[in-house]
C-alpha positions as CSV (number, residue, x, y, z in Angstrom):
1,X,207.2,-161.9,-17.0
2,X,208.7,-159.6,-19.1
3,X,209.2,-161.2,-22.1
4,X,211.0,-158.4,-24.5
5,X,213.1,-157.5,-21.8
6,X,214.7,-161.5,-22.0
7,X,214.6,-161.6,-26.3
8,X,216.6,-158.0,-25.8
9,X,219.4,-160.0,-23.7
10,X,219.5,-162.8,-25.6
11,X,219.8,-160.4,-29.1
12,X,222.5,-158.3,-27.4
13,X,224.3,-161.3,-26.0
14,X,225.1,-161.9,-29.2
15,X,226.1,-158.7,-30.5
16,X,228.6,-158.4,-27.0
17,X,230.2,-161.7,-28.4
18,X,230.7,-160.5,-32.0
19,X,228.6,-163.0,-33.4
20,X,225.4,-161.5,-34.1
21,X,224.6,-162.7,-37.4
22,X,223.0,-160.6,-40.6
23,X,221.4,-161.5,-43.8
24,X,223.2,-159.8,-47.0
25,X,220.2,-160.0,-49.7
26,X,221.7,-161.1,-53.1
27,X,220.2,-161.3,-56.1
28,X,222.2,-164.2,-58.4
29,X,222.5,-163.1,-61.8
30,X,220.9,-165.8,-64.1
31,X,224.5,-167.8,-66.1
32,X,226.6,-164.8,-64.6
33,X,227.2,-166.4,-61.2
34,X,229.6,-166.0,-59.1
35,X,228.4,-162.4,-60.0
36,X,225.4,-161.3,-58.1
37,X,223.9,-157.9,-56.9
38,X,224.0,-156.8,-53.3
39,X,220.8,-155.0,-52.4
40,X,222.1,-152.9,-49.9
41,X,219.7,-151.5,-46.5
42,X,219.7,-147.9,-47.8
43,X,218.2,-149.3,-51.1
44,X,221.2,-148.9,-53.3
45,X,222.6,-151.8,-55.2
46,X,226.5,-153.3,-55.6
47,X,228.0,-155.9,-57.6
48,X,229.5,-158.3,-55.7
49,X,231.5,-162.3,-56.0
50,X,229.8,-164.9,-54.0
51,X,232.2,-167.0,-52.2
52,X,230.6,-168.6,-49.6
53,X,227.9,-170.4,-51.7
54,X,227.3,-174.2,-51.6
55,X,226.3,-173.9,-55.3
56,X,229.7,-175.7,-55.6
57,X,229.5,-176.2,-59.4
58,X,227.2,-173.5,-60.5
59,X,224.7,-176.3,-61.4
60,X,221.8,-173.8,-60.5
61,X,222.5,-171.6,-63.5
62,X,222.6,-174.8,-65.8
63,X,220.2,-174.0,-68.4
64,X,219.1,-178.3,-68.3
65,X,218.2,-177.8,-65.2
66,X,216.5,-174.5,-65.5
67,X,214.8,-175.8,-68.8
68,X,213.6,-178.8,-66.8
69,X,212.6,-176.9,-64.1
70,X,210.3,-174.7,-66.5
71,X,209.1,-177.6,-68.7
72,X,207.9,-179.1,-64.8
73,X,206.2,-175.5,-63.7
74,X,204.3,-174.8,-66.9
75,X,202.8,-178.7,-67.0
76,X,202.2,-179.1,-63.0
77,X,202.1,-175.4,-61.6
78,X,204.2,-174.2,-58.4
79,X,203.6,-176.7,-55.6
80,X,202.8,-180.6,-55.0
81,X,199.6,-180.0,-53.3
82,X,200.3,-182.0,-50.3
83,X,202.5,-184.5,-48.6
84,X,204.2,-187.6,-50.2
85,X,201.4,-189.8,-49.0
86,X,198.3,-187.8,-49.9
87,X,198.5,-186.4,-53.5
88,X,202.2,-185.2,-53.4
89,X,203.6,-187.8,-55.4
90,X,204.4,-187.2,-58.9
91,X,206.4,-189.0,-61.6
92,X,209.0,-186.3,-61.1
93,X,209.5,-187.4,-57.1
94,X,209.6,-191.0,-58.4
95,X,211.9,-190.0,-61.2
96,X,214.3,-188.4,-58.9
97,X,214.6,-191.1,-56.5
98,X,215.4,-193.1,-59.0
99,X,218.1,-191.7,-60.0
100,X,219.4,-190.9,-56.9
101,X,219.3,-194.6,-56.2
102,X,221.0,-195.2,-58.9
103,X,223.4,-192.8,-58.2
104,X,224.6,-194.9,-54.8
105,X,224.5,-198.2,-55.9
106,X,221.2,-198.3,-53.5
107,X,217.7,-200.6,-54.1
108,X,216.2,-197.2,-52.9
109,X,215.9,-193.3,-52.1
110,X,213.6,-191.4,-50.0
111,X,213.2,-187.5,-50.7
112,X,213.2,-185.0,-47.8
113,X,212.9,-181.3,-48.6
114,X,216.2,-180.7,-47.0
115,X,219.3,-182.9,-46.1
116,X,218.5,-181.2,-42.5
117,X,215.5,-182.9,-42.0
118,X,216.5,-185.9,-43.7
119,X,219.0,-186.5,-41.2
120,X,216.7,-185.6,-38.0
121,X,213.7,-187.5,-39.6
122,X,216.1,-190.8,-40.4
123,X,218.1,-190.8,-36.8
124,X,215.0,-190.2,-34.3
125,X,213.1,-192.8,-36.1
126,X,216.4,-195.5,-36.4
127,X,215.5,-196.6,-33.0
128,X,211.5,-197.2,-33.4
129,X,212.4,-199.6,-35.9
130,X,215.5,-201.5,-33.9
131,X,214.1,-201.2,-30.1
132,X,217.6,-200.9,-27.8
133,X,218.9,-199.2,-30.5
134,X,222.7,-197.9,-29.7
135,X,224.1,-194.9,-31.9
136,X,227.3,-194.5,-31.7
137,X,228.0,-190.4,-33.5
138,X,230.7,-188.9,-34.4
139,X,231.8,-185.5,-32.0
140,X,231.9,-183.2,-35.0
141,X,228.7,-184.4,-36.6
142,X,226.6,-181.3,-38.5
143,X,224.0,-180.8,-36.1
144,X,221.1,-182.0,-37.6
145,X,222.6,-185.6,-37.2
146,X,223.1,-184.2,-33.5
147,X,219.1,-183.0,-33.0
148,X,218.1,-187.0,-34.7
149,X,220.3,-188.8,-32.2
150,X,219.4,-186.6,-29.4
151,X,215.6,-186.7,-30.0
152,X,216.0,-190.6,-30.7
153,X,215.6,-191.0,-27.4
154,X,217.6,-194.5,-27.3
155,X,221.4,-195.0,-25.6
156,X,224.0,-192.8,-27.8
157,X,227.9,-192.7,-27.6
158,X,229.9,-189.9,-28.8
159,X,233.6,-190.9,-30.1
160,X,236.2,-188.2,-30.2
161,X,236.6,-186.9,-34.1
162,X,237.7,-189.1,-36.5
163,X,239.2,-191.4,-33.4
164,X,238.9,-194.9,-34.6
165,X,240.9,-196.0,-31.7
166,X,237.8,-194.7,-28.8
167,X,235.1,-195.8,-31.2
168,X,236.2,-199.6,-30.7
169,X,236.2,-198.6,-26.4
170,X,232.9,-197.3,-27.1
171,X,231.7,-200.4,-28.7
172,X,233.7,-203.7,-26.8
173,X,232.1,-201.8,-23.4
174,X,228.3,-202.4,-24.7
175,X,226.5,-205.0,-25.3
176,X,227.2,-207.2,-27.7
177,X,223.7,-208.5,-28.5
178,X,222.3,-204.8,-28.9
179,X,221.6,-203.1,-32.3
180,X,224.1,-200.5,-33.0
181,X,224.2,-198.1,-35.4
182,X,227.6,-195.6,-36.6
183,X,226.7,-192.1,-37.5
184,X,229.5,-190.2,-39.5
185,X,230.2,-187.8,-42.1
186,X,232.5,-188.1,-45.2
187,X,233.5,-184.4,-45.4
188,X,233.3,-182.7,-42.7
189,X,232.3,-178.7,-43.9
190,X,234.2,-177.1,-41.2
191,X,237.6,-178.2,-41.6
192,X,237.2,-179.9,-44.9
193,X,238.6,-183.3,-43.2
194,X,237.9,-186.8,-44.8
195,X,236.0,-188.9,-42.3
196,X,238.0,-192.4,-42.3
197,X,235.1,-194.5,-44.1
198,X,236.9,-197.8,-44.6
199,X,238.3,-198.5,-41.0
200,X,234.2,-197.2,-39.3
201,X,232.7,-199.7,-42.1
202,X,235.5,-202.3,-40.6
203,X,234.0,-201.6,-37.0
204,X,230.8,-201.9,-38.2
205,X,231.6,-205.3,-39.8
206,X,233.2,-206.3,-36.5
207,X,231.0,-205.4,-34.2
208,X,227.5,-205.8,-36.1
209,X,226.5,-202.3,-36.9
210,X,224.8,-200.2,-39.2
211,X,226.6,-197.3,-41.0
212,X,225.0,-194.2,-41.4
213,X,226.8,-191.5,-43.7
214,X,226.3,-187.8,-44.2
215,X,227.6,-187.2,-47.8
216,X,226.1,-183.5,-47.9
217,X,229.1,-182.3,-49.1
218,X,230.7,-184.6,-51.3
219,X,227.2,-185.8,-53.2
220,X,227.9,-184.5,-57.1
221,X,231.6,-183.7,-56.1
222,X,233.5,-187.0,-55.8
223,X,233.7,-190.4,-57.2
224,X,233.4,-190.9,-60.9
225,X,229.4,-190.3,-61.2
226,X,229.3,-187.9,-58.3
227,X,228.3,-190.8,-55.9
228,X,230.6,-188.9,-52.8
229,X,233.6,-190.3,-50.5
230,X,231.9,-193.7,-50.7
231,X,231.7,-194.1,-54.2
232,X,234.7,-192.3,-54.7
233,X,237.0,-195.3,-52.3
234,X,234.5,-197.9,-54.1
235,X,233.0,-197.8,-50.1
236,X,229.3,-197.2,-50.8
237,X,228.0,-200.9,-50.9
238,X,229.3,-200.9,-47.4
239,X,227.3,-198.4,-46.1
240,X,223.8,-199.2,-45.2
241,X,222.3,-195.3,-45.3
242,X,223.6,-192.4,-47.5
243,X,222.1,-188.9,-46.7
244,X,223.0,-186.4,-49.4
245,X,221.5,-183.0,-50.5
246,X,220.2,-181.4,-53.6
247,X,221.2,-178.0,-52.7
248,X,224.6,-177.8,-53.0
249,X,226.6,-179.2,-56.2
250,X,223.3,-180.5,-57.4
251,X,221.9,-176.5,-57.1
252,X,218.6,-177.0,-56.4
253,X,217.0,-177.8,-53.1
254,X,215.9,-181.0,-51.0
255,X,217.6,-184.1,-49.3
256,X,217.3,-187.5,-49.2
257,X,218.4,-191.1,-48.3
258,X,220.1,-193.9,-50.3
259,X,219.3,-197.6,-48.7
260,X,217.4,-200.7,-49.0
261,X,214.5,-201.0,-50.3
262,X,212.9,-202.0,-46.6
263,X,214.8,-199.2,-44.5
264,X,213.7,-196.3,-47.0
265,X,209.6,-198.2,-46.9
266,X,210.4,-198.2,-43.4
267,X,211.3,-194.8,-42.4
268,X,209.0,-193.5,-45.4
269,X,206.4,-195.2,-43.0
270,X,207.2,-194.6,-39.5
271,X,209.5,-190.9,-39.6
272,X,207.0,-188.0,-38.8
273,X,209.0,-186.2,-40.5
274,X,208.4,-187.0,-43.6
275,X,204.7,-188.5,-43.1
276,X,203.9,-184.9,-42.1
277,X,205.9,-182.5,-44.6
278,X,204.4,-181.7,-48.2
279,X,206.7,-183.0,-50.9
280,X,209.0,-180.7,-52.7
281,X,207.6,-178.7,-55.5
282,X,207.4,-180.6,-58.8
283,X,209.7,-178.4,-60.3
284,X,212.7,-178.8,-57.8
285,X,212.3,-182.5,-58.2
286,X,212.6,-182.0,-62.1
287,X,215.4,-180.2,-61.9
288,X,217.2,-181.6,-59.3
289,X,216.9,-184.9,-61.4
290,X,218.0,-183.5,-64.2
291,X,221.0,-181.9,-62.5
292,X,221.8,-185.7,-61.1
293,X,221.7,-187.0,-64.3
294,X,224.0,-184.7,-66.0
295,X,226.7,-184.5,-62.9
296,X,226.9,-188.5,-63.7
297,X,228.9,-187.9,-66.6
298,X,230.6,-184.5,-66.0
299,X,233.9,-185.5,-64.3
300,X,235.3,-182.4,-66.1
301,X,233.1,-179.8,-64.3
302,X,234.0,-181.9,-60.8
303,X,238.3,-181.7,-61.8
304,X,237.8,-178.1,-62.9
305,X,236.4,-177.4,-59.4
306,X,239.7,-179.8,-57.2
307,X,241.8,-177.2,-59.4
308,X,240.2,-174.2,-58.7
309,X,240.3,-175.1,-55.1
310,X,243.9,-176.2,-55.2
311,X,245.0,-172.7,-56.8
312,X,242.5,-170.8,-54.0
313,X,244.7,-172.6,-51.6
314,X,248.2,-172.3,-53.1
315,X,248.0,-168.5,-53.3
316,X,246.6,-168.5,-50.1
317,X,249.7,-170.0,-48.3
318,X,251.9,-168.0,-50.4
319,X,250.9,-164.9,-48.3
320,X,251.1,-167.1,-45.1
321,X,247.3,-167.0,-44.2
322,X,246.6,-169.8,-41.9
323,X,244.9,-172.1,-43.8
324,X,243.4,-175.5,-43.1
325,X,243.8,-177.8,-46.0
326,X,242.9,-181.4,-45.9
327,X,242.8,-182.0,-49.2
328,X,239.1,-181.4,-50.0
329,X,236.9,-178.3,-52.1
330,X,236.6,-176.9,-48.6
331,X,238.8,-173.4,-47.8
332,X,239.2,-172.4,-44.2
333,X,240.7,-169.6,-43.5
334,X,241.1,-169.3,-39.3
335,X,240.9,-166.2,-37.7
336,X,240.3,-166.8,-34.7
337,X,238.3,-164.1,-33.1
338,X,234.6,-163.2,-34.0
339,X,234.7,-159.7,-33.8
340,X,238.2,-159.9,-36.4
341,X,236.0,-162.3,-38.4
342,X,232.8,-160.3,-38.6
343,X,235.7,-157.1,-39.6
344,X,237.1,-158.7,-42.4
345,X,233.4,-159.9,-43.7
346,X,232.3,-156.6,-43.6
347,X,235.6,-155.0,-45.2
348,X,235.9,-157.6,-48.1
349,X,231.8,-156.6,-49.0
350,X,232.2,-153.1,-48.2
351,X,235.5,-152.1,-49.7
352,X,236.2,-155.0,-52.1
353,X,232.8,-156.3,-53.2
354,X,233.6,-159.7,-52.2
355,X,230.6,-162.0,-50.1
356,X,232.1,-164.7,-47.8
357,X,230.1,-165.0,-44.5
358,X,232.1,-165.3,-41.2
359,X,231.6,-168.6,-39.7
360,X,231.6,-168.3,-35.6
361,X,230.4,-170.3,-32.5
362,X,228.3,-172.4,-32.0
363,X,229.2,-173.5,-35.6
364,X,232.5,-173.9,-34.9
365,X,234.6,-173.8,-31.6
366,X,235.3,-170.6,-29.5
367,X,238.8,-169.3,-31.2
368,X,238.4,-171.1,-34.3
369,X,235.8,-168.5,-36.3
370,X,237.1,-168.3,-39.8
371,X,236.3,-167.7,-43.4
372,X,235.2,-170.6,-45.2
373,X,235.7,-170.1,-48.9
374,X,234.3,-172.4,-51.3
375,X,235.8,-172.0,-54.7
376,X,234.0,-173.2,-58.1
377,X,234.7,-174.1,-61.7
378,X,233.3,-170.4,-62.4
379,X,235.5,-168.6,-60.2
380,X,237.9,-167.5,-62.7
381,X,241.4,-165.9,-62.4
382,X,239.9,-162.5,-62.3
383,X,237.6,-163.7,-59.3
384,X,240.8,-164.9,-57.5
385,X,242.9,-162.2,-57.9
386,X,240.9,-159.8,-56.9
387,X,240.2,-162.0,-53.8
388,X,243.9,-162.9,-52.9
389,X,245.0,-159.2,-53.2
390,X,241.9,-157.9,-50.9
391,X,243.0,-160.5,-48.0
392,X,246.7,-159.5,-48.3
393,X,245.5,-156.3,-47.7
394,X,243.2,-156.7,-44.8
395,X,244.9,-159.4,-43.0
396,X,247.8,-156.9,-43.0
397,X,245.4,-153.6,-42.3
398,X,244.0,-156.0,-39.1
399,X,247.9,-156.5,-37.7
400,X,246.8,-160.7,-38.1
401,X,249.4,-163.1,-37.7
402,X,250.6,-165.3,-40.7
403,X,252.6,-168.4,-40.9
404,X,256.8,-168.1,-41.0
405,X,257.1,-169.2,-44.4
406,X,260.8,-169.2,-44.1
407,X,260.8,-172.3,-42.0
């Protein structure tokens, strides 16, 4: 067997399709952000917008949360020394959990060093815990919910997006007397779409399910403390897990859950994935509390960011870009061809010093690749400008089709 000769067709595969994808190395500059430095290959460096960050608030330049992270480095050191069970629990883990249960309205919280593995861990250990377990996921689900249902290894049903209608087939057609469990997310990062949370927790009620929620997204964004979706449509008491992250409007790093007190003992006692994984670093959990804390009572910095976003997307569909706006932070700008995407990447870094990374299969659908831009309360008016004229002129220089805006 000839095993570079397959890892070179599977490497140019990709670059034949377009979507090969690079790392840009950025350096953030400390309270400067969304200014960073671009350290290019040859060694030189550039100064460049980031506009593809999840750091959706700037909360990891906060000096709180960088103060809190130092305060929790110079009194523990750099890591937790082992896993949540065997000496990697530290008043800043508790602390954290408990205000992230707090946060949702829940009895409990379970830390995960990432929302990734918080939502494999939870959904492949679900069905250990209720034997004949049936998850019923949405089709657009982020695909670490995808990996925990598949590797669940109990009976799964996939509804159509968003389809209210084919979740109730999917459920009337089992049976009645088996545990079943609804997988969802509230904002969908692709699209930006609202999943419909009232009418899935009215199924649930219906047909006796669990609800399982993916708030990645929305956690520190919406609802008046920053609770998500749920919180936001007063929905969160009706959902029996919340998965959110710390790494996006929080600005730090690590995921968790929101439930009972028995389902977080429970998974924190039967998921490998968290039995197994040393606990995040003292420091992260210090400031990630701290940024949970202060995003309770900052509804300013979460309405500066809806306004920002609102403006991005105005001047976007001024110059007839083809935009997908349903109502959220998220900016989508479809394209619709990977090599085209990976083009206008390159020329906005290049030529205009702006960072957004083109999103392409298998993240999204073949002939949907885009440019997802995520706006922030520290993208100024200079930051926009300069980013509105560069895609006038490159949607223009690539002969790409805009919307009639006389109709």
């Amino acid at each position: 067997m000839d095993y570079s000769t397959h890892l070179d067709t599977a490497i140019q595969k990709l670059h034949d399709e377009g979507r090969y994808r690079t790392f840009i190395d950025i350096v953030r500059a400390q309270g400067q952000f969304p200014n960073a430095t671009w350290q290019k290959p040859d060694g030189s460096e550039r100064p460049v917008t980031v506009w593809c960050g999840n750091d959706y608030l700037g909360m990891g330049q906060h000096p709180e949360v960088l103060a809190a992270m130092h305060d929790a480095l110079d009194k523990t050191g750099a890591g937790s020394g082992g896993t949540r069970n065997i000496s990697g629990t530290t008043p800043y883990h508790n602390a954290l959990e408990a205000e992230l249960s707090d946060l949702h309205g829940k009895e409990s919280a379970l830390l995960f060093t990432s929302a990734y593995i918080a939502n494999d861990a939870t959904l492949s250990t679900l069905p250990k815990l209720f034997p004949g377990l049936i998850t019923y996921s949405d089709s657009l689900n982020h695909a670490s919910m995808i990996e925990g249902v598949r590797r669940n290894g109990g009976a799964k049903r996939i509804f159509r997006h968003n389809d209210v209608a084919h979740l109730r087939e999917l459920l009337e057609a089992d049976d009645a007397a088996a545990p079943k469990l609804i997988v969802f997310e509230s904002v969908y990062s692709m699209d930006g779409d609202f999943g419909p949370i009232e009418a899935l927790c009215d199924l649930a009620d219906e047909f006796g399910a669990l609800t399982y929620v993916d708030e990645v997204h929305a956690v520190g964004m919406y609802g008046p403390r920053g609770g998500g979706v749920a919180e936001r449509d007063r929905l969160a008491h009706r959902i029996d897990i919340i998965n959110g992250t710390l790494a996006k409007a929080y600005g730090v790093m690590g995921g968790y859950i929101a439930a009972s007190a028995k389902m977080c003992d429970a998974i924190r006692s039967y998921a490998p994935g968290f039995i197994f994984t040393t606990s995040l670093a003292p420091a992260i959990a210090a400031g990630a509390a701290t940024s949970v804390r202060l995003l309770k009572t900052d509804q300013a910095r979460r309405e500066a960011h809806q306004t920002q976003a609102k403006i991005l997307k105005t001047r976007f569909r001024a110059l007839g870009l083809p935009l997908i706006d349903h109502g959220s932070h998220i900016v989508p700008v479809i394209v619709g061809d990977p090599v085209h995407t990976k083009n206008l990447s390159d020329m906005l870094l290049n030529d205009h010093g702006i960072y957004v990374q083109p999103i392409n299969f298998p993240t999204v659908p073949r002939g949907t690749e885009r440019l997802r831009f995520t706006p922030s309360p520290v993208h100024g008016p200079k930051e926009i400008d300069a980013l509105v004229r560069a895609m006038d002129a490159l949607w223009s220089h690539c002969a790409l089709n805009r919307a009639d805006l006389s109709a």
